[in-house]
C-alpha positions as CSV (number, residue, x, y, z in Angstrom):
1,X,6.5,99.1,0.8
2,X,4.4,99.1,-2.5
3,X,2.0,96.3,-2.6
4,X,2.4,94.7,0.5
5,X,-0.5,94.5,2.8
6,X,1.4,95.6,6.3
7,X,-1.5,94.2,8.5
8,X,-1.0,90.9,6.8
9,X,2.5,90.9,7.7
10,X,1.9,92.0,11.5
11,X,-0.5,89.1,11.6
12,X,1.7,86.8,10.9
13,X,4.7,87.9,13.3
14,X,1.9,88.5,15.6
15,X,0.5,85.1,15.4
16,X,4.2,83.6,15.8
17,X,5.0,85.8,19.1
18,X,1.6,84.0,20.6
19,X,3.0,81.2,20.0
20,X,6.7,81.8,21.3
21,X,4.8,83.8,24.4
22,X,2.7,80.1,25.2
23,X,6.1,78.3,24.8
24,X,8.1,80.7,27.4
25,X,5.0,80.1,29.6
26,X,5.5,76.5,29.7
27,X,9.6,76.9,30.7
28,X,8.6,78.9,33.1
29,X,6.2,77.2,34.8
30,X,6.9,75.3,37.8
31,X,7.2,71.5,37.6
32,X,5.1,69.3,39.6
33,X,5.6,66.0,41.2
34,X,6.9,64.1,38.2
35,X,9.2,61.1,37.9
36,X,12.0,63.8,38.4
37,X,11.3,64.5,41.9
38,X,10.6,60.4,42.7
39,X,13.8,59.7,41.0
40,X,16.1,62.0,43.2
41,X,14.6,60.4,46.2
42,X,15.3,56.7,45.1
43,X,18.8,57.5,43.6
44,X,19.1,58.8,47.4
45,X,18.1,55.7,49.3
46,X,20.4,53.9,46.8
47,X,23.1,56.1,47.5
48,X,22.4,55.9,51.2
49,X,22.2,51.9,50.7
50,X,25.9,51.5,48.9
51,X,27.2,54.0,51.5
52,X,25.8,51.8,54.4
53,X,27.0,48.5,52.5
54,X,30.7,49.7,52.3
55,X,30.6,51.2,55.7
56,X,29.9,47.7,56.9
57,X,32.5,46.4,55.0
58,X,35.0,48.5,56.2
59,X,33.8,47.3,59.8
60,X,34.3,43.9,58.8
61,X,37.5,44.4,57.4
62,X,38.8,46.5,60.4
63,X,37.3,43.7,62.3
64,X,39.4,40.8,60.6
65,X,42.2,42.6,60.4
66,X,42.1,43.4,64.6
67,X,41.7,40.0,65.2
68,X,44.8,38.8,62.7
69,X,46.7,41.2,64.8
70,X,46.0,39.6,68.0
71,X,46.4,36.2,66.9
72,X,49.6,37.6,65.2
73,X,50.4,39.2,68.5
74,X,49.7,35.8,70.8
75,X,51.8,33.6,68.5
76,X,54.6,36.1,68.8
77,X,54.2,36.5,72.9
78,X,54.1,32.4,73.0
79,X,56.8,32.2,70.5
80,X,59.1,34.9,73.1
81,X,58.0,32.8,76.2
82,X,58.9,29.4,74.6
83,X,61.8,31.2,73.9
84,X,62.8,32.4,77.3
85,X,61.6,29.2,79.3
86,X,63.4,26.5,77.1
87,X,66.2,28.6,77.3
88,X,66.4,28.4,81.3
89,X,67.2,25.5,83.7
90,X,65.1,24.3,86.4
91,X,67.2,26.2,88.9
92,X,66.6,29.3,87.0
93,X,62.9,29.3,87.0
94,X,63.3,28.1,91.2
95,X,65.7,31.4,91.3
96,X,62.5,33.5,89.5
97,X,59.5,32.0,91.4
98,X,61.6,33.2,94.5
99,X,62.4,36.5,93.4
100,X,58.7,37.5,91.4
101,X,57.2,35.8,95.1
102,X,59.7,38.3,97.4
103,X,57.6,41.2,94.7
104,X,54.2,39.9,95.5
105,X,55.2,39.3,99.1
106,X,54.0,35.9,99.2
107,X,55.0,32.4,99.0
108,X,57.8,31.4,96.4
109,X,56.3,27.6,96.6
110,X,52.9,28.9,96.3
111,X,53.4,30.3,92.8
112,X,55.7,27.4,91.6
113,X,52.7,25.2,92.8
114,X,49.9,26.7,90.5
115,X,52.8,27.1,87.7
116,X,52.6,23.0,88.1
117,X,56.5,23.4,89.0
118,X,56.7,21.7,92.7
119,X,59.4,18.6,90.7
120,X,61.8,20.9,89.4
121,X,64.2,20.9,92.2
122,X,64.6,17.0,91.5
123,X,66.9,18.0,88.3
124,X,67.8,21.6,89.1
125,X,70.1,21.4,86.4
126,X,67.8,20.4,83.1
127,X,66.9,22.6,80.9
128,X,62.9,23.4,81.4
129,X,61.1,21.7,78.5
130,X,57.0,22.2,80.0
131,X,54.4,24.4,79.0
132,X,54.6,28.6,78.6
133,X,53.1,30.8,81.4
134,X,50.3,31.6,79.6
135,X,49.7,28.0,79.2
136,X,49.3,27.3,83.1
137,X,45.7,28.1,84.1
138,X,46.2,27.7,87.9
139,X,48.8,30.8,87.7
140,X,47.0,33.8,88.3
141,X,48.1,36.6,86.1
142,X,49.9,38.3,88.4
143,X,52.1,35.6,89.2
144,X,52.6,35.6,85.5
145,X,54.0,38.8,84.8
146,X,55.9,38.5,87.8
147,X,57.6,35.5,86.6
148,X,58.0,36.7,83.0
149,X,59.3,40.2,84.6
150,X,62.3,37.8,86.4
151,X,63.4,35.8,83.6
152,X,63.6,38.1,80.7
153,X,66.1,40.3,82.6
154,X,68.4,37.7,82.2
């Protein structure tokens, strides 16, 4: 080229490439602890802390909901029991504490005893009107079942 000084122009694209080659150096160099690194390990505790949060409130909810089943459950087992006792006479629930006691091989006055029944053969023909098994606390649970085993067949 005719009048142009070539090391003047090598200078300056040789100037330029030091200058790209310190700006490659500084991509490639390895960053250090920096607010990058501290940031990753909060947004992980935070993370970890939601997680935990709705985990527990899952286990709550799982919770409430167990226990509205069993109340849901007990209301519908009293409602059954009401149902099947109001529904039988005072000879019919004689007739059962015979039969669930012939089961258990004991005494059929024994069990109509803790059921608080020991009257009912004064007016063997009224309907029962008194309180479900699961009501009685002197009636062991065996005597229950038993009982509730003989009526609802009927």
């Amino acid at each position: 080229m005719v009048g142009i000084d070539k090391d003047k122009l090598g200078g300056i694209f040789k100037k330029k490439d030091d200058k790209s080659e310190k700006e490659d150096k500084l991509k490639k160099a390895k960053p250090t602890a920096s607010k990058a690194s501290t940031r990753g390990t909060s947004s992980k505790a935070k993370t970890e802390k939601v997680v935990s949060s709705k985990i527990s409130k899952m286990a709550k909810d799982k919770k409430a909901e167990v226990e509205k089943n069993k109340a849901k459950r007990e209301a519908f087992l009293k409602e059954k029991q009401e149902k099947v006792l109001h529904s039988k006479t005072h000879q019919d629930l004689i007739n059962a504490s015979y039969k669930a006691a012939e089961k258990l091989k004991t005494d059929p006055w024994l069990i109509m005893k803790n059921a608080g029944w020991s009257k009912l053969h004064e007016d063997r023909g009224k309907v029962y009107d008194g309180p479900t098994l699961d009501e009685m606390k002197d009636l062991p649970d065996d005597q229950k079942k038993a009982l509730m085993d003989e009526l609802g067949k009927k």
